[in-house]
Biopython code that builds the backbone (N, CA, C, O; Angstrom):
import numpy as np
from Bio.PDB.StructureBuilder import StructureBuilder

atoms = [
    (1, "UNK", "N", (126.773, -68.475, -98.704)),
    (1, "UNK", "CA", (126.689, -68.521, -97.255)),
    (1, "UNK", "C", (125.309, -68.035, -96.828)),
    (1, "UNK", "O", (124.945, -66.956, -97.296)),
    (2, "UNK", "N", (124.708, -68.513, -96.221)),
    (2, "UNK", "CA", (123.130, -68.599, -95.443)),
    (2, "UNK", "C", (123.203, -67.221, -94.840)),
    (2, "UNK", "O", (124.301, -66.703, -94.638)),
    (3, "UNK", "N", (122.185, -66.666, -94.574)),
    (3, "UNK", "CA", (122.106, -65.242, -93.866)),
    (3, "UNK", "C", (121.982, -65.664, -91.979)),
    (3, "UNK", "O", (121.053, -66.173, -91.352)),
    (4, "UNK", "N", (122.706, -65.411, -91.738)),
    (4, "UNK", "CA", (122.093, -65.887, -89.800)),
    (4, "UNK", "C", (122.329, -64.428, -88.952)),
    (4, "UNK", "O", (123.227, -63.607, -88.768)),
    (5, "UNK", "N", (121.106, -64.633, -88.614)),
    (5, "UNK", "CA", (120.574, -63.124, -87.499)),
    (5, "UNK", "C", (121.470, -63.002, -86.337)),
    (5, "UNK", "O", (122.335, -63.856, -86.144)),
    (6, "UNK", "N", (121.346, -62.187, -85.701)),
    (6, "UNK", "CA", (121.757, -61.774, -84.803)),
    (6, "UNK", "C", (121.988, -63.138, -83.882)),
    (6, "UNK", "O", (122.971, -63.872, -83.782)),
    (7, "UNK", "N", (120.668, -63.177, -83.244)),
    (7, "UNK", "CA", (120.094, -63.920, -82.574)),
    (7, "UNK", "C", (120.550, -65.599, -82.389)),
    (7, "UNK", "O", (120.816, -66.252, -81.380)),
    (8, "UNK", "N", (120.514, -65.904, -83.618)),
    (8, "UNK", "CA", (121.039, -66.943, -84.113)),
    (8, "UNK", "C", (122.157, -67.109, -84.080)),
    (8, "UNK", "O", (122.386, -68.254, -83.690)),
    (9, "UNK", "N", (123.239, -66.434, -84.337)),
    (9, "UNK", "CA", (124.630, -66.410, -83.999)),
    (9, "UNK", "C", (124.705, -66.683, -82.871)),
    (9, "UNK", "O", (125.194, -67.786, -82.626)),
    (10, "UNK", "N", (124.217, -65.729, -81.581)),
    (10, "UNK", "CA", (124.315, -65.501, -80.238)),
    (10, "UNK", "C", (124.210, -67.383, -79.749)),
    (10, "UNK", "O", (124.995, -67.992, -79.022)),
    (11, "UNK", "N", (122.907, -67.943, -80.485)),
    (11, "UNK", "CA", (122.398, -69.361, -79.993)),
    (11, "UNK", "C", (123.706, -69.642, -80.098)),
    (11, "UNK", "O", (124.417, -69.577, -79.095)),
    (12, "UNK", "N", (124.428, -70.144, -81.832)),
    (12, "UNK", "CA", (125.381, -70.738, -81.953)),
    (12, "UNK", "C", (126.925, -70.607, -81.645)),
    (12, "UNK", "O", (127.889, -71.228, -82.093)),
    (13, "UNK", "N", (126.811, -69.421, -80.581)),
    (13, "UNK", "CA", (127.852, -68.935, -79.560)),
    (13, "UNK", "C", (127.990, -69.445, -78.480)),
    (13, "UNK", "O", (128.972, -69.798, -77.827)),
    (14, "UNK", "N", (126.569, -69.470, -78.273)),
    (14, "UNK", "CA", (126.042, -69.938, -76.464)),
    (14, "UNK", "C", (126.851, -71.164, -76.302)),
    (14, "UNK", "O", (126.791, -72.003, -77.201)),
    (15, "UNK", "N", (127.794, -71.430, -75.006)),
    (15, "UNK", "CA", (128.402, -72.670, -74.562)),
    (15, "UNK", "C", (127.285, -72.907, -73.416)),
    (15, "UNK", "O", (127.523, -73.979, -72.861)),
    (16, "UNK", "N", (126.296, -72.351, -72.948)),
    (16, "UNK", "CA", (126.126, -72.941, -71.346)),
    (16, "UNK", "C", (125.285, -74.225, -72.204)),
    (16, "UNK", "O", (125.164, -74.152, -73.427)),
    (17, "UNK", "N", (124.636, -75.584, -71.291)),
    (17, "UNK", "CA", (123.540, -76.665, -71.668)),
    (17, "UNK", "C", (122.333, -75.598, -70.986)),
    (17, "UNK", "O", (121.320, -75.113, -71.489)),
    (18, "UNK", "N", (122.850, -75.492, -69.806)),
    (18, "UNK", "CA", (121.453, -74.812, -69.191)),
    (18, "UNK", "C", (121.151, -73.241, -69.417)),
    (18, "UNK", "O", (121.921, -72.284, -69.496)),
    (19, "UNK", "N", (119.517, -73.344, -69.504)),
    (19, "UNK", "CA", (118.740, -71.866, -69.726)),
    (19, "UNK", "C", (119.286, -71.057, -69.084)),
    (19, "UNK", "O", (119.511, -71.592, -67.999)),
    (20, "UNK", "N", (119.674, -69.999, -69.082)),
    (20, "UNK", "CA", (119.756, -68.873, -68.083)),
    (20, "UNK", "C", (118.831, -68.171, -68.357)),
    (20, "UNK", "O", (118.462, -68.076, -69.527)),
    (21, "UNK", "N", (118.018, -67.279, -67.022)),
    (21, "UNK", "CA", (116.977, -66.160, -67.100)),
    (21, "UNK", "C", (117.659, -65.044, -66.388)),
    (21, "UNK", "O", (118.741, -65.113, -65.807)),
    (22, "UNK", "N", (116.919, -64.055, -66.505)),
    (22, "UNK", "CA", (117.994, -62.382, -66.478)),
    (22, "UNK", "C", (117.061, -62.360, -65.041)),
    (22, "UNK", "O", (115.984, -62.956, -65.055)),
    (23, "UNK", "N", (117.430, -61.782, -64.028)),
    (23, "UNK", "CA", (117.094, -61.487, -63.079)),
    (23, "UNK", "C", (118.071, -60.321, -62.513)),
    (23, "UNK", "O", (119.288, -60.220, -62.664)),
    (24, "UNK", "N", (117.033, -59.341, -61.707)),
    (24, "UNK", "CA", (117.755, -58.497, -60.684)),
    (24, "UNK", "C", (117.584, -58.344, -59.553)),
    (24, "UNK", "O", (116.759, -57.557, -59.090)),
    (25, "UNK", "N", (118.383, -59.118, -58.851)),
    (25, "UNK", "CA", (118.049, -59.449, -57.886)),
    (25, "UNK", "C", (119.627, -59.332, -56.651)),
    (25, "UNK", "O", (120.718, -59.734, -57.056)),
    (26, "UNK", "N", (119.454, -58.677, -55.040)),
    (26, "UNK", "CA", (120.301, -58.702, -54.127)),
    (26, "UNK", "C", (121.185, -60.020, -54.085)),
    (26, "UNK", "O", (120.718, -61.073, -54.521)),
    (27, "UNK", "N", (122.384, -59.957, -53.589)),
    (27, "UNK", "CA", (123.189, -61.385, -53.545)),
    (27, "UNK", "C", (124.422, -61.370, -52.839)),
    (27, "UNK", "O", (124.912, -60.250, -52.981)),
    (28, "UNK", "N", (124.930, -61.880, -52.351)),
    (28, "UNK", "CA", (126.041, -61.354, -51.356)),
    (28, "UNK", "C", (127.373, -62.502, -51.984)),
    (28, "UNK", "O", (127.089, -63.694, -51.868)),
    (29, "UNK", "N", (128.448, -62.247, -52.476)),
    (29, "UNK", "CA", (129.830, -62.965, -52.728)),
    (29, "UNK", "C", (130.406, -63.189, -51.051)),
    (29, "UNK", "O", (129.882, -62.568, -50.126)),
    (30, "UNK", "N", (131.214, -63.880, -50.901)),
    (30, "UNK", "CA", (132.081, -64.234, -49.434)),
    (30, "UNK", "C", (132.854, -65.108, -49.808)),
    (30, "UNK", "O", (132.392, -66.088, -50.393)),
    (31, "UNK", "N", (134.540, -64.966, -49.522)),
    (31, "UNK", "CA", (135.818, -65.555, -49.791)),
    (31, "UNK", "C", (135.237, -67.216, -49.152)),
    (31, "UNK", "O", (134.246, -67.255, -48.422)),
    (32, "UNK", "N", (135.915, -68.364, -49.500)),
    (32, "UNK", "CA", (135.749, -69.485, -48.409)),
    (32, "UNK", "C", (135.622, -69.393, -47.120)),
    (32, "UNK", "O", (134.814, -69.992, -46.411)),
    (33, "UNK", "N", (136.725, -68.358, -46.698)),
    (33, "UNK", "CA", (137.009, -68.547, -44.879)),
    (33, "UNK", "C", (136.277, -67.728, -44.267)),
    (33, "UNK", "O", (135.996, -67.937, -43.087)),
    (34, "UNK", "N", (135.628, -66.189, -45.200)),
    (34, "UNK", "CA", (134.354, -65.463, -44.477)),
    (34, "UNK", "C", (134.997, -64.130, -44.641)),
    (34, "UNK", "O", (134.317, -63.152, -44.329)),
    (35, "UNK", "N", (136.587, -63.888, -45.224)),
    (35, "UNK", "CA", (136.938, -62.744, -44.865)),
    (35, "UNK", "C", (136.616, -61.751, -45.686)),
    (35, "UNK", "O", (136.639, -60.631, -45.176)),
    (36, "UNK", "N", (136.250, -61.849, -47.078)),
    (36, "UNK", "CA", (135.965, -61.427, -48.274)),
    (36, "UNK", "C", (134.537, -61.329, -47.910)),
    (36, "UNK", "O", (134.130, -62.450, -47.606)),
    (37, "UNK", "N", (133.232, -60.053, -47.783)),
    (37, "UNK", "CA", (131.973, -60.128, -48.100)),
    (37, "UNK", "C", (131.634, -58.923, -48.711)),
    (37, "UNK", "O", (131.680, -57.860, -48.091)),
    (38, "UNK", "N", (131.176, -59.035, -50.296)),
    (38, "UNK", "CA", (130.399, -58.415, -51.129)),
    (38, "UNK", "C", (129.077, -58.547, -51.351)),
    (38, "UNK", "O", (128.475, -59.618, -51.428)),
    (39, "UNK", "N", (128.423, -56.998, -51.500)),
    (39, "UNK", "CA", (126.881, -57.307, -51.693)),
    (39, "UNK", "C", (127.588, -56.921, -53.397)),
    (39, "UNK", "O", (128.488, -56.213, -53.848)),
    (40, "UNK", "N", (126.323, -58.078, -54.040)),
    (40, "UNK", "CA", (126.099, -57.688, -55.468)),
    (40, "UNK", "C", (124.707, -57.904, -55.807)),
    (40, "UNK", "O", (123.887, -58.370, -55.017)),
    (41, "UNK", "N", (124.438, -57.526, -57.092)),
    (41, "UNK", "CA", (123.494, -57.585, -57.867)),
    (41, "UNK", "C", (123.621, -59.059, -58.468)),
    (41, "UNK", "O", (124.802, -59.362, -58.640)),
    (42, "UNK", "N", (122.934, -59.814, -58.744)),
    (42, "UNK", "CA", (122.861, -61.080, -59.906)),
    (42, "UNK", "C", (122.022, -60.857, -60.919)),
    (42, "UNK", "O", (120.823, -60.843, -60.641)),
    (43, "UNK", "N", (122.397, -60.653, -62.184)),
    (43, "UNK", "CA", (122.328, -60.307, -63.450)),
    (43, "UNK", "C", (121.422, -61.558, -64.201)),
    (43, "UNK", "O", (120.526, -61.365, -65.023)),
    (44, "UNK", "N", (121.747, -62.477, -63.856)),
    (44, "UNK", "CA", (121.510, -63.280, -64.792)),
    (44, "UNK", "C", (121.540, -65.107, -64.222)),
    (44, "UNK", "O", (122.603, -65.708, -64.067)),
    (45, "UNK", "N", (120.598, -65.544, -64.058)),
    (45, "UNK", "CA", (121.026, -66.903, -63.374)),
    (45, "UNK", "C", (120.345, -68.197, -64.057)),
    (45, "UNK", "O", (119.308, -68.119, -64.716)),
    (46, "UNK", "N", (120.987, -69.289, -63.843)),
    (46, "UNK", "CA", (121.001, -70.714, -64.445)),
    (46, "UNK", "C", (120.980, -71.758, -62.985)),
    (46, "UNK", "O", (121.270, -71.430, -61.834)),
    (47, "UNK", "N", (120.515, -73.150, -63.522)),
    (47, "UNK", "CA", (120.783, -74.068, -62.376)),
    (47, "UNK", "C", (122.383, -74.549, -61.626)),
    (47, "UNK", "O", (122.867, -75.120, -60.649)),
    (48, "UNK", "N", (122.767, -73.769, -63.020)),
    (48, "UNK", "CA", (124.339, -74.025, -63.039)),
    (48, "UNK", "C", (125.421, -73.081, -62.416)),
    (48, "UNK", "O", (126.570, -73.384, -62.095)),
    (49, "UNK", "N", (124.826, -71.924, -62.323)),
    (49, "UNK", "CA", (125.816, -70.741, -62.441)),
    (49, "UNK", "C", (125.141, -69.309, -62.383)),
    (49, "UNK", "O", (123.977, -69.135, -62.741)),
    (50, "UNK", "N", (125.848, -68.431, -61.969)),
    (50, "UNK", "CA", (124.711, -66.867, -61.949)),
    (50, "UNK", "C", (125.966, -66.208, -62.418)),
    (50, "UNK", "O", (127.115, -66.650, -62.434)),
    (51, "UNK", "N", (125.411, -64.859, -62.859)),
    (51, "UNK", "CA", (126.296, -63.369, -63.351)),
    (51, "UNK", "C", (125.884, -62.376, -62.040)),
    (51, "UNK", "O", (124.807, -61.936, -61.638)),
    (52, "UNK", "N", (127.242, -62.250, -61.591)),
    (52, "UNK", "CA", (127.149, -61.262, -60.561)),
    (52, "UNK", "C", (127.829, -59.885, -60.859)),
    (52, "UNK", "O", (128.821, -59.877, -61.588)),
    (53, "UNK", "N", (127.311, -58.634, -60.292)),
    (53, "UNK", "CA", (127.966, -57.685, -60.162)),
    (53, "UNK", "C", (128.796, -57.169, -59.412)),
    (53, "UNK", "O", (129.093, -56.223, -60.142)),
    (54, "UNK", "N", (129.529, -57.012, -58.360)),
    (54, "UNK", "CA", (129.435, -56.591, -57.335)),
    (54, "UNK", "C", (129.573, -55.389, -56.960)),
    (54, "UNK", "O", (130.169, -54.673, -57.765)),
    (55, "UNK", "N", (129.155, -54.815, -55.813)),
    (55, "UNK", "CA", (129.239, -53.480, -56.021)),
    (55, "UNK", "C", (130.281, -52.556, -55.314)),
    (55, "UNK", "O", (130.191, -51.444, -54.793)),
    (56, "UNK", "N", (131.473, -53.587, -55.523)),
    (56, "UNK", "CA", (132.221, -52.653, -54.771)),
    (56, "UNK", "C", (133.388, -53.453, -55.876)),
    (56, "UNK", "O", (133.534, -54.670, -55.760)),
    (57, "UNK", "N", (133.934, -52.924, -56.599)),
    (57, "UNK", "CA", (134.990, -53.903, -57.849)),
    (57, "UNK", "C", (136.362, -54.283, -56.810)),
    (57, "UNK", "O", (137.077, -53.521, -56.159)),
    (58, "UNK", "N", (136.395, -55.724, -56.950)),
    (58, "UNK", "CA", (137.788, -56.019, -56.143)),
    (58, "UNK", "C", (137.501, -57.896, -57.003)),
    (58, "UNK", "O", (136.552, -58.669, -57.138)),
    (59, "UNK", "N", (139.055, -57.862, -57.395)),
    (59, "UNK", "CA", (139.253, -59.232, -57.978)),
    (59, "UNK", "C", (138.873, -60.443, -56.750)),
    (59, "UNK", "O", (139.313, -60.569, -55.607)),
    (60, "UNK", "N", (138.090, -61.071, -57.352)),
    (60, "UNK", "CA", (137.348, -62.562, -56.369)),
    (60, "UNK", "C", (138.706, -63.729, -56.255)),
    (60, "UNK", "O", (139.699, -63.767, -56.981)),
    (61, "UNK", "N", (138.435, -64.436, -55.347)),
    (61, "UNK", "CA", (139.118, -65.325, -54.998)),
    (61, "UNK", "C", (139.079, -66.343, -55.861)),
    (61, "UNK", "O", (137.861, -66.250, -56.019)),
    (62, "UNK", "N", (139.518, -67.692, -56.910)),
    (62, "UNK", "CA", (138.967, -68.429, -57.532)),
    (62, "UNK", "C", (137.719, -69.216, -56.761)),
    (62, "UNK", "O", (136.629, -69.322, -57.324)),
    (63, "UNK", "N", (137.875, -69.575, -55.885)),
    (63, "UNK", "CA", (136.332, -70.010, -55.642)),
    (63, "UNK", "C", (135.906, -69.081, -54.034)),
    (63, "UNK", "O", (136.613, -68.456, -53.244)),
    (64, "UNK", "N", (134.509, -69.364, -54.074)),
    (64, "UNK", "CA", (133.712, -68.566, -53.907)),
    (64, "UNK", "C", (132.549, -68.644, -53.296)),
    (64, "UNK", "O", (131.909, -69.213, -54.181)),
    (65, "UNK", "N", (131.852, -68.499, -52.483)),
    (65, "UNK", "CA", (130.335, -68.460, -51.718)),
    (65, "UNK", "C", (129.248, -67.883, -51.785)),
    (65, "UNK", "O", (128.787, -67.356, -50.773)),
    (66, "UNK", "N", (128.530, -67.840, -53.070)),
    (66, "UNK", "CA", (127.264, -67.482, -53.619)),
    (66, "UNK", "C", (126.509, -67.180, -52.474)),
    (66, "UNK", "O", (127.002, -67.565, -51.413)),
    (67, "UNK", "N", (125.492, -66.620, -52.426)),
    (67, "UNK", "CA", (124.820, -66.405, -50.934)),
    (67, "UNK", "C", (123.340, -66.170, -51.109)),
    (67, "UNK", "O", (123.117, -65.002, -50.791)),
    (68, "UNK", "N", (121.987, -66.922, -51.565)),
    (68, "UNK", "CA", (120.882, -66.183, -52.135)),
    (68, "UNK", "C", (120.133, -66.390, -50.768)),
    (68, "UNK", "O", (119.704, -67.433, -50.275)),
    (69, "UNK", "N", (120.097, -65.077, -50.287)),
    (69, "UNK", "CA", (119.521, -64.951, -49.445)),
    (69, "UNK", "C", (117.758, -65.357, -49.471)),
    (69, "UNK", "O", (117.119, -66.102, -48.729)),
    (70, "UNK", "N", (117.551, -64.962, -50.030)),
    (70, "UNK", "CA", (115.998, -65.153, -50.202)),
    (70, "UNK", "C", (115.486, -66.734, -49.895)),
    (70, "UNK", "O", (114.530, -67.181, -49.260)),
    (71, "UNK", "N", (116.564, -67.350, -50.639)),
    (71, "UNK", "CA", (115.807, -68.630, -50.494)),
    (71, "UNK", "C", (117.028, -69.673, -49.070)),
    (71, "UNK", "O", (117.025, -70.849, -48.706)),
    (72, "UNK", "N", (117.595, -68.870, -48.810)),
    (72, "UNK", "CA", (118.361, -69.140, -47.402)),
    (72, "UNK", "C", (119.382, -70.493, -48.529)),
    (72, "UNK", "O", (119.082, -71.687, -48.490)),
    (73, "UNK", "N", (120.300, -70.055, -49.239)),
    (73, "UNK", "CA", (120.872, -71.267, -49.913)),
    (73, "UNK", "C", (122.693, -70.637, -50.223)),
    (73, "UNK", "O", (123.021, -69.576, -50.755)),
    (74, "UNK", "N", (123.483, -71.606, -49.733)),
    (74, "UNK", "CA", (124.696, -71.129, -49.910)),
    (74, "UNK", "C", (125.330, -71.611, -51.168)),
    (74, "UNK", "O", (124.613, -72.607, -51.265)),
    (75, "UNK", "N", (125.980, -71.677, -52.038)),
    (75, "UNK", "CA", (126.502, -72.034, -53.084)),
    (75, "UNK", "C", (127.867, -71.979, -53.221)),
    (75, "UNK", "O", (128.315, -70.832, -53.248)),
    (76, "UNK", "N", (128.807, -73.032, -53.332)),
    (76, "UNK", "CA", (129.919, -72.452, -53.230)),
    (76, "UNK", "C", (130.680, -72.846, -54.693)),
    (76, "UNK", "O", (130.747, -74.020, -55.058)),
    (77, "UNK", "N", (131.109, -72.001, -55.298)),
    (77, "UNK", "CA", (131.603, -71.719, -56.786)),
    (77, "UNK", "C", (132.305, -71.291, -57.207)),
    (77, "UNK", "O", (132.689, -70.219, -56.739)),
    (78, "UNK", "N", (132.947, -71.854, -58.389)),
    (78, "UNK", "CA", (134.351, -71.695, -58.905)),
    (78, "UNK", "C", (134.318, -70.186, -59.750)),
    (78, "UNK", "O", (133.520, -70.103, -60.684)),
    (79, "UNK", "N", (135.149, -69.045, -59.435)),
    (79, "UNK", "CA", (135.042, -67.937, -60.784)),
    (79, "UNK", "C", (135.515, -67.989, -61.985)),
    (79, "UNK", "O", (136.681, -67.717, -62.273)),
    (80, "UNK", "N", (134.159, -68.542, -63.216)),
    (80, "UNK", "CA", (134.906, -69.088, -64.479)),
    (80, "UNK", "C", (135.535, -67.332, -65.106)),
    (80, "UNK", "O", (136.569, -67.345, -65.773)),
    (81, "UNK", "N", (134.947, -66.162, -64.875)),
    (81, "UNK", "CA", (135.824, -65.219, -65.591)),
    (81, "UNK", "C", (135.392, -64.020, -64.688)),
    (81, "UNK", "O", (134.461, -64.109, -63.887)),
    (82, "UNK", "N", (136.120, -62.920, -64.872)),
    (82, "UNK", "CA", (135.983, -61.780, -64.324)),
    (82, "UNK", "C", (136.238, -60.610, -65.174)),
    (82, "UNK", "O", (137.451, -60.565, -65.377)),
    (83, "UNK", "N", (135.491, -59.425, -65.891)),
    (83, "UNK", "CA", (135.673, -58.461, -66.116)),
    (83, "UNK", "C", (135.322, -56.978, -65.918)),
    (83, "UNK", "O", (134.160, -56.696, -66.209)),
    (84, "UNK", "N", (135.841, -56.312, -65.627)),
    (84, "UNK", "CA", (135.579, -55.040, -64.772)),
    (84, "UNK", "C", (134.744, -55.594, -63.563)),
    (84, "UNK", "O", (135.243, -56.143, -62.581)),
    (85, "UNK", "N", (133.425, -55.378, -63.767)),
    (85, "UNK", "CA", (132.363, -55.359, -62.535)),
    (85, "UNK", "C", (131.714, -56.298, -62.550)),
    (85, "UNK", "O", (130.819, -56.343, -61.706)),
    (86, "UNK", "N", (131.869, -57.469, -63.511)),
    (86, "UNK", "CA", (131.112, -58.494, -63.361)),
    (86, "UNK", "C", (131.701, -59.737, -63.465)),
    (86, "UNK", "O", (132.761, -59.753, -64.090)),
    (87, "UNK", "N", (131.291, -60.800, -63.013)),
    (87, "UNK", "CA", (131.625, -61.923, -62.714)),
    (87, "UNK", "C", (131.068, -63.080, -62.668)),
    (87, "UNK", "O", (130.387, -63.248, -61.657)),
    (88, "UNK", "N", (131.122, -64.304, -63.696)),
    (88, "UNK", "CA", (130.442, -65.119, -63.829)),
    (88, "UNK", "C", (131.080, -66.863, -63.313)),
    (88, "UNK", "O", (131.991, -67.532, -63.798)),
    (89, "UNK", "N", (130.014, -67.192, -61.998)),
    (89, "UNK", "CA", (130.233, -68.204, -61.229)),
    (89, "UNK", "C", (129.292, -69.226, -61.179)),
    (89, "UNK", "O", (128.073, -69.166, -61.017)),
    (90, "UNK", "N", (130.380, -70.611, -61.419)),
    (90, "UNK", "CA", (129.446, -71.864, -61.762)),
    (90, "UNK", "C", (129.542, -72.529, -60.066)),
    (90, "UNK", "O", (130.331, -72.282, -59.154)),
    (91, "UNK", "N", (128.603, -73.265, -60.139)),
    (91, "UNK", "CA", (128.067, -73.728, -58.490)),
    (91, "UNK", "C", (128.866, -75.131, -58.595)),
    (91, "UNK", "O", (128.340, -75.806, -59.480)),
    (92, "UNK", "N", (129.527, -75.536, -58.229)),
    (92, "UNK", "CA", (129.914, -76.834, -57.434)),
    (92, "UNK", "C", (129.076, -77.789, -56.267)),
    (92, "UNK", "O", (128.834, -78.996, -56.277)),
    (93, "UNK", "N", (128.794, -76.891, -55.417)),
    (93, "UNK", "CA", (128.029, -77.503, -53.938)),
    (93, "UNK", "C", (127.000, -76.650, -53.735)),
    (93, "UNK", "O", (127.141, -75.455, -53.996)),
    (94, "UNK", "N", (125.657, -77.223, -53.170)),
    (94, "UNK", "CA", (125.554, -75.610, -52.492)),
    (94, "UNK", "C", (124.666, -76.986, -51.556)),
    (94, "UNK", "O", (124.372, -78.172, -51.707)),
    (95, "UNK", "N", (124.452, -75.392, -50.113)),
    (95, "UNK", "CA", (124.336, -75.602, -48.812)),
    (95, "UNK", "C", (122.621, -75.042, -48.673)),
    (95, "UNK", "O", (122.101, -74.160, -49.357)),
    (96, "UNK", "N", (121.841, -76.021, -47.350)),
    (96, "UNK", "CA", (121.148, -74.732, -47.157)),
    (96, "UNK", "C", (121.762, -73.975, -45.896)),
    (96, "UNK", "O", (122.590, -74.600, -45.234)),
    (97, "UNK", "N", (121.467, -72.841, -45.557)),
    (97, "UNK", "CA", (122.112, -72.064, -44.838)),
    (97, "UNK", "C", (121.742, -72.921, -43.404)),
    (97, "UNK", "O", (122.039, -71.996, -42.648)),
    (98, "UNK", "N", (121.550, -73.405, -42.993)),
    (98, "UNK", "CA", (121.374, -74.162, -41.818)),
    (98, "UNK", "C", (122.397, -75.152, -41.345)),
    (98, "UNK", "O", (122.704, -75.360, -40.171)),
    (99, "UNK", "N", (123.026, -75.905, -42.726)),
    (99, "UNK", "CA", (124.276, -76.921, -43.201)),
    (99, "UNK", "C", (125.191, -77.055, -43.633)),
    (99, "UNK", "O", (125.905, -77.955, -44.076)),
    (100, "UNK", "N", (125.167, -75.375, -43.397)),
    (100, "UNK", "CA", (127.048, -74.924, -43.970)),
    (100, "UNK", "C", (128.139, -75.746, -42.761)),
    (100, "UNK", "O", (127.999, -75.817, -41.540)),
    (101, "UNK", "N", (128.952, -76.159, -43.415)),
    (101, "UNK", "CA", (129.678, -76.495, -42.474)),
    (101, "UNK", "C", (131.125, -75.932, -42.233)),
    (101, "UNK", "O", (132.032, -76.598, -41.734)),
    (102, "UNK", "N", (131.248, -74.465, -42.698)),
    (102, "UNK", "CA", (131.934, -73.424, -42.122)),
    (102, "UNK", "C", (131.429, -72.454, -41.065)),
    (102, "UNK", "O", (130.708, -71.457, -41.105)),
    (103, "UNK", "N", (131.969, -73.006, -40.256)),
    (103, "UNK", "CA", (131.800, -71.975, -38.805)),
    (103, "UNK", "C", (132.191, -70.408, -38.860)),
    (103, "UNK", "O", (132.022, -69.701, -37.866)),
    (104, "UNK", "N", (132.759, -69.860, -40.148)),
    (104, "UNK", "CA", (133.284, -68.667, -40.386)),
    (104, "UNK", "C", (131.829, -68.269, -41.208)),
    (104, "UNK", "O", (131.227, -67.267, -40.823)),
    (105, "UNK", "N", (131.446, -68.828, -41.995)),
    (105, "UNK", "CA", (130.122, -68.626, -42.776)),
    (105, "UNK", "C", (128.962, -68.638, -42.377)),
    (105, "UNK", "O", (128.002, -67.959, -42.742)),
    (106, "UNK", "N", (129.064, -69.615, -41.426)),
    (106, "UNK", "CA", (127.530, -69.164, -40.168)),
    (106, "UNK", "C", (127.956, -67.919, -39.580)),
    (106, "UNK", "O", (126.982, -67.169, -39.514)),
    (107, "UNK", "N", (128.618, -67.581, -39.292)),
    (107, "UNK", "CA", (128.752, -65.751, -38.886)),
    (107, "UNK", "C", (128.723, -64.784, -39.740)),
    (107, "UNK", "O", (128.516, -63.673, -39.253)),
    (108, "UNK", "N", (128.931, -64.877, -41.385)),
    (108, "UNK", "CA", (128.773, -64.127, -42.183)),
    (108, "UNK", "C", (127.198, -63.930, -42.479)),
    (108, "UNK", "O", (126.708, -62.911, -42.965)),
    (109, "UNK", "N", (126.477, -65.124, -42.086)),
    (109, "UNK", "CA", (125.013, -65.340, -42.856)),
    (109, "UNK", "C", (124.533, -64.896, -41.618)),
    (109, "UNK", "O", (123.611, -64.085, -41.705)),
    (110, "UNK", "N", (124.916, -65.215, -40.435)),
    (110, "UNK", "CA", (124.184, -64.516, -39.388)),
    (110, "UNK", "C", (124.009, -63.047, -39.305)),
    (110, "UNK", "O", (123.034, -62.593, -38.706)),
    (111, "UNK", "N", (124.972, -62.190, -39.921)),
    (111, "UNK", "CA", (125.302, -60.967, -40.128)),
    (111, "UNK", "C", (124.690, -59.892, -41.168)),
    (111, "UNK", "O", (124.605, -58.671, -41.303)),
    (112, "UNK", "N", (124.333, -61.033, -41.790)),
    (112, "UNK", "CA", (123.680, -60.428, -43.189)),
    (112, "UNK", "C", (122.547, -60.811, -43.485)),
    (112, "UNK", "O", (122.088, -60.134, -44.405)),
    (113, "UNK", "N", (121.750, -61.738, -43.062)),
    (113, "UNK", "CA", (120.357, -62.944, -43.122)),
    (113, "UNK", "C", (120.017, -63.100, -41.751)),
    (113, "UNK", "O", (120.473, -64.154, -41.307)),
    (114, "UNK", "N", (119.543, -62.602, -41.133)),
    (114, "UNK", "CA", (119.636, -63.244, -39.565)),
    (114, "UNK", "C", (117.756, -63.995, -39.330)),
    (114, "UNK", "O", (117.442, -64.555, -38.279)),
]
sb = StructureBuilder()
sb.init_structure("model")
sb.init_model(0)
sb.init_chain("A")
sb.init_seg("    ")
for serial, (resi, resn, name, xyz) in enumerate(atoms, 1):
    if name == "N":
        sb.init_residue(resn, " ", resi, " ")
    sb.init_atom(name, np.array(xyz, "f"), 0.0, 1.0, " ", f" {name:<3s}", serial, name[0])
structure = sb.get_structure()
């Protein structure tokens, strides 16, 4: 049997197609309808999907409203898993915050992004 590193294992573990890069960076979770809003940390992000923290631990809704403020962009995403404090969510849609077309979510982003 071949010797395989660490590293190498990890590759031949990896399920995502796309790169992920580690970032730390502010991020806000919000239920669909607006009633659910968490600030988190994002750990780790892809074109596909980010690792969130949040900072207040409460089980997420299966899907979900990514929120990157910075670049004014809504995302709305399915929660593929959850353990303790972190949580990793793949993007389905995303919005720019101008074209959400939840009227409950333009008041969340107004609230938090203004």
């Amino acid at each position: 049997m071949p010797f395989i590193t660490g590293q190498k294992l990890k590759a031949l573990s990896e399920r995502r197609v796309v790169e992920r890069r580690r970032v730390n960076i502010g991020s806000w979770v919000t239920s669909l309808d607006g009633a659910m809003v968490l600030a988190c940390q994002t750990q780790d992000a892809s074109a596909s999907g980010v690792r969130v923290q949040p900072k207040e631990t409460q089980v997420l809704p299966k899907t979900v409203y990514y929120l990157d403020v910075k670049d004014r962009m809504a995302y709305e995403a399915v929660v593929r898993w959850q353990e303790k404090n972190q949580a990793g969510l793949e993007f389905t849609k995303a919005y720019r915050f101008m074209d959400i077309p939840s009227p409950e979510l333009k008041k969340v982003i107004k609230d938090i992004a203004p």
